[in-house]
C-alpha positions in Angstrom: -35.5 18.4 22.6 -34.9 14.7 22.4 -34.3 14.8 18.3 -32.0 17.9 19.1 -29.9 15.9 21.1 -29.7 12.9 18.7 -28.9 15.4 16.5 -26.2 16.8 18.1 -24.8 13.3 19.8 -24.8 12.3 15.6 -23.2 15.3 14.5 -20.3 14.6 17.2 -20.1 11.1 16.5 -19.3 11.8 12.4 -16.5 14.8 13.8 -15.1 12.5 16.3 -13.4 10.2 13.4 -11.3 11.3 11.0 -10.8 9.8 7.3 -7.7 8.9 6.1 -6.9 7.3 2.6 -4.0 4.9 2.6 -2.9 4.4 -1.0 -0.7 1.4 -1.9 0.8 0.7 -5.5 3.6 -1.3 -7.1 5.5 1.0 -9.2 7.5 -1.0 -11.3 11.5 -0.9 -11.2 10.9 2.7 -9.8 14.3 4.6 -9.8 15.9 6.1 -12.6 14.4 4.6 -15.3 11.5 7.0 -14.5 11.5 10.0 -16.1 10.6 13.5 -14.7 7.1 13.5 -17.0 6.9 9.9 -15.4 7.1 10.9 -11.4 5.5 14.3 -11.7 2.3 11.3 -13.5 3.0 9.6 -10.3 2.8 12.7 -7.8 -0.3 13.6 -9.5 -1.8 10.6 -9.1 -1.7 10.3 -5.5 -1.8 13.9 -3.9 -4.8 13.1 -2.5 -4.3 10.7 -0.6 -2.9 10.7 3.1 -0.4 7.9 3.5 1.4 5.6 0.2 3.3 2.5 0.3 5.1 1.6 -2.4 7.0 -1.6 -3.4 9.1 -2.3 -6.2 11.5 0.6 -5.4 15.1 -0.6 -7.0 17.8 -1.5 -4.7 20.7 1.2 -6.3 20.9 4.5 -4.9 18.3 5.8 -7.9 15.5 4.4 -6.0 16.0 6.3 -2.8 16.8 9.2 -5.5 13.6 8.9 -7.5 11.3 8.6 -3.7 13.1 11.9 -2.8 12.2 13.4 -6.2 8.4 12.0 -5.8 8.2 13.4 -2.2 9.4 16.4 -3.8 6.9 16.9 -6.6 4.3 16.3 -3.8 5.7 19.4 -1.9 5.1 21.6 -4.7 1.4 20.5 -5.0 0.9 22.9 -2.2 0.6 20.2 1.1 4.4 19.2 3.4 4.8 15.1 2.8 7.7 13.3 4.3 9.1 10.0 3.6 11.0 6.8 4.5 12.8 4.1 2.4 13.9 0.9 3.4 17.5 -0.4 2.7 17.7 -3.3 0.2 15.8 -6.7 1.0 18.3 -9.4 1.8 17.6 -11.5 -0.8 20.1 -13.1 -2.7 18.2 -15.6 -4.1 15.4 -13.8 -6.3 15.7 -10.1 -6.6 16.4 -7.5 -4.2 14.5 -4.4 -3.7 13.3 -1.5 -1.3 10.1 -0.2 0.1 9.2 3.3 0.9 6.5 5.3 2.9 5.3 8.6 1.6 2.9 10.5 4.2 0.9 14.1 4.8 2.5 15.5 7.8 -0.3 18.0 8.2 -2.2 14.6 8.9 -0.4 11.8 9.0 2.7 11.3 11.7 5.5 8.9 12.3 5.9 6.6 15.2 9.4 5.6 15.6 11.6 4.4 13.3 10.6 1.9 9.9 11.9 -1.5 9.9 12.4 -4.6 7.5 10.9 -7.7 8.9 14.0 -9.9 9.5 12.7 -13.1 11.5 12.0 -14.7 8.0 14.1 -13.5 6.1 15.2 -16.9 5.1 11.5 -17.5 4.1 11.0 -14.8 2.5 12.8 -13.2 -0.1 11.7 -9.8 0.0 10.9 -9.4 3.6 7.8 -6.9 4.9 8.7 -3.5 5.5 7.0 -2.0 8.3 6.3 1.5 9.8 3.7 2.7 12.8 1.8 6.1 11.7 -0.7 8.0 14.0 -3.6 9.0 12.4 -6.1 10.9 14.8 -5.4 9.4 18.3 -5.2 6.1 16.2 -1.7 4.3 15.4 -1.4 1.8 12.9 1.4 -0.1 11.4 1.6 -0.6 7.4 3.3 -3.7 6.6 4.1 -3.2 2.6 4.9 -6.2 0.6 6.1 -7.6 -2.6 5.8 -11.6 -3.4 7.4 -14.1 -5.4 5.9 -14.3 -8.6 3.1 -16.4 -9.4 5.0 -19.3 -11.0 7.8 -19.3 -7.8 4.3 -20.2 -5.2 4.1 -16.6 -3.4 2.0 -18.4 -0.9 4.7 -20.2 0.6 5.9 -17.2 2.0 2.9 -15.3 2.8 1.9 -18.4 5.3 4.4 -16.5 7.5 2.2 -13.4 8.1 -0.1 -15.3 10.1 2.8 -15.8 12.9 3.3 -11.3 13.1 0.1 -10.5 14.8 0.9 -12.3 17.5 4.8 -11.4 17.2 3.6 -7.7 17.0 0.3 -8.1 19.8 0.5 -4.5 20.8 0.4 -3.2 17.3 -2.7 -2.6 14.6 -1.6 -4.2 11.5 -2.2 -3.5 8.1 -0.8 -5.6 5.0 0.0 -3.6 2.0 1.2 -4.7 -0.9 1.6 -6.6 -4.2 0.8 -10.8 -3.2 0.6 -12.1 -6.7 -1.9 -13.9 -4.8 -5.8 -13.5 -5.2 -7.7 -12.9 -2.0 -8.9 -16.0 -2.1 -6.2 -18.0 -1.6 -6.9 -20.3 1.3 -3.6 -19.5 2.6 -5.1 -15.5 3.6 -7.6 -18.1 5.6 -5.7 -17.8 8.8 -5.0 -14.1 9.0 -9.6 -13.6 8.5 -9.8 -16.2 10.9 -8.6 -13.5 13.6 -10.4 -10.9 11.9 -8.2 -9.6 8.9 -10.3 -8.3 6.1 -9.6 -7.5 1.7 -10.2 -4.3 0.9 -11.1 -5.6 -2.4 -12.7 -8.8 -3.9 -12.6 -9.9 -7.2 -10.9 -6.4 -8.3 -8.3 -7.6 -11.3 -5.1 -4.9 -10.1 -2.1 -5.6 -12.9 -2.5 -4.8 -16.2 -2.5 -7.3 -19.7 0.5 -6.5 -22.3 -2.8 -5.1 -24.4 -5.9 -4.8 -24.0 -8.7 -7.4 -25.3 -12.1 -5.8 -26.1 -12.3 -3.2 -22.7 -10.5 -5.6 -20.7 -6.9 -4.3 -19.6 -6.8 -6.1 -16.2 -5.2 -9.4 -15.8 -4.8 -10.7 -12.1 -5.9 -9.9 -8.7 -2.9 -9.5 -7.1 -2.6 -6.1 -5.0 -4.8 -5.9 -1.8 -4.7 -4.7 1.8 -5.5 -6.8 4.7 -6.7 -4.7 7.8 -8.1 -6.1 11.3 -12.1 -5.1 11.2 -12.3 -5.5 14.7 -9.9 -2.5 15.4 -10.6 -0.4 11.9 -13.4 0.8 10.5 -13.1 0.8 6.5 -15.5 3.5 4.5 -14.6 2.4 1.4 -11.6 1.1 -1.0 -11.1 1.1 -5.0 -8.9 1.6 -7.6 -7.4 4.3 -10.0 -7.3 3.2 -13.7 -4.4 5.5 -14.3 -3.7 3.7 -17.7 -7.1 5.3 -19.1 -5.1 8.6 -19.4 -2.8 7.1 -21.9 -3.5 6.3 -25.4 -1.8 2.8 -25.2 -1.5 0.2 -22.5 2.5 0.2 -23.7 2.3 4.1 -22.8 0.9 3.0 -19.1 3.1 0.4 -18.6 6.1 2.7 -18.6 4.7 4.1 -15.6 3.5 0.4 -14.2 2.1 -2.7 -14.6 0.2 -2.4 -11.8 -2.7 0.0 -11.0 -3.0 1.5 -7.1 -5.4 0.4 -4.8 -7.1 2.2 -1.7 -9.0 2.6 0.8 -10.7 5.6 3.3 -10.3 4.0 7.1 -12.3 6.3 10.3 -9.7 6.4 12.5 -10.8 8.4 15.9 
């Protein structure tokens, strides 16, 4: 009777969380230089997962366009997603883009309304965009990001997202997005410090101008950062999406990045 019950008490522990994949990918200058072959590729590519953030949306009115046509293309692959785009980053000093949220609604709902980070705006060139989602009976908010290149010191302005889980101390916060910053960096050390966690170490997430050998992967630059003492994360990876073409020029017309993810058990 005892191993009956463990059973059962097991059996409702595993059905009592639900998994949801959160997706995140840096599509590059995504608007209407992609091509209907290009964001039906895309819709493909990440039907199977829950919730997507996307950075490098362009700042014209073809990005919002080419995020409508992708939640479209979704809707035909037989499941209802909606979606949210940011208006233009305030940047005038690098280069100005949007973000966008693409989400299940069968699984996935919205909390509110989506938001660009403005309290560092001046810091940052292309402040956080950020949305709360409700999973289960667990709410979390995606922050998606997309750095300063490498050679402009992208760590001078993710030292800022230290200062938002205290500014946003009644929200569970998960960083998205493109650093062009390795995990590693000392300047991630305060957000682990409170608990903050990479989905993925030493996992190389933009891709060479060709290939050397097997080796098409040239930096670590795309991660999440979630709080392990509020999530639980199952497991997180990749998709090579460029091993479907016959040339890393082919793939890079798509992106030069690859999408990242990760399962979370959310109760």
């Amino acid at each position: 009777m005892k191993l009956f019950l463990s059973y059962l008490f097991f059996i409702f522990s595993i059905s009592s969380y639900t998994q949801t994949k959160v997706l995140s990918w840096n599509i590059e200058n995504f608007g209407k230089s992609k091509s209907e072959a290009d964001i039906s590729f895309i819709a493909n590519t990440i039907k199977n997962y829950d919730i997507v953030a996307i950075q490098e949306v362009v700042a014209s009115y073809e990005g919002a366009q080419a995020v409508a046509k992708l939640a479209e293309d979704l809707n035909n692959n037989g499941n209802q997603w909606d979606y949210v785009v940011s208006d233009p980053t305030s940047s005038s000093a690098y280069k100005t883009e949007r973000y966008a949220f693409i989400w299940k609604k069968n699984s996935i709902k919205r909390i509110g309304n989506a938001w660009l980070e403005k309290k560092y705006n001046l810091e940052i060139d292309r402040e956080p965009f950020l949305c709360t989602f409700q999973s289960s009976e667990t709410t979390f908010t995606l922050v998606t990001f997309h750095a300063i290149t490498k050679s402009k010191q992208p760590e001078t302005e993710i030292k800022y997202f230290k200062y938002l889980p205290e500014e946003y101390s009644n929200l569970n916060l998960i960083f998205a997005g493109d650093f062009n910053c390795p995990q590693s960096h000392s300047v991630f050390n305060p957000l682990k410090k409170m608990g903050y966690e990479p989905i993925l170490v030493n996992q190389k997430t933009s891709l060479k101008k060709a290939c050397k050998g097997d080796t098409c992967l040239a930096s670590e630059f795309d991660n999440m950062f979630y709080n392990a003492n509020k999530i639980k994360a199952n497991k997180a990876g990749v998709i090579s999406f460029y091993e479907n073409f016959e040339s890393l020029e082919g793939a890079r017309m798509i992106s030069d990045h690859i999408p990242i993810w990760v399962e979370f058990d959310f109760r």
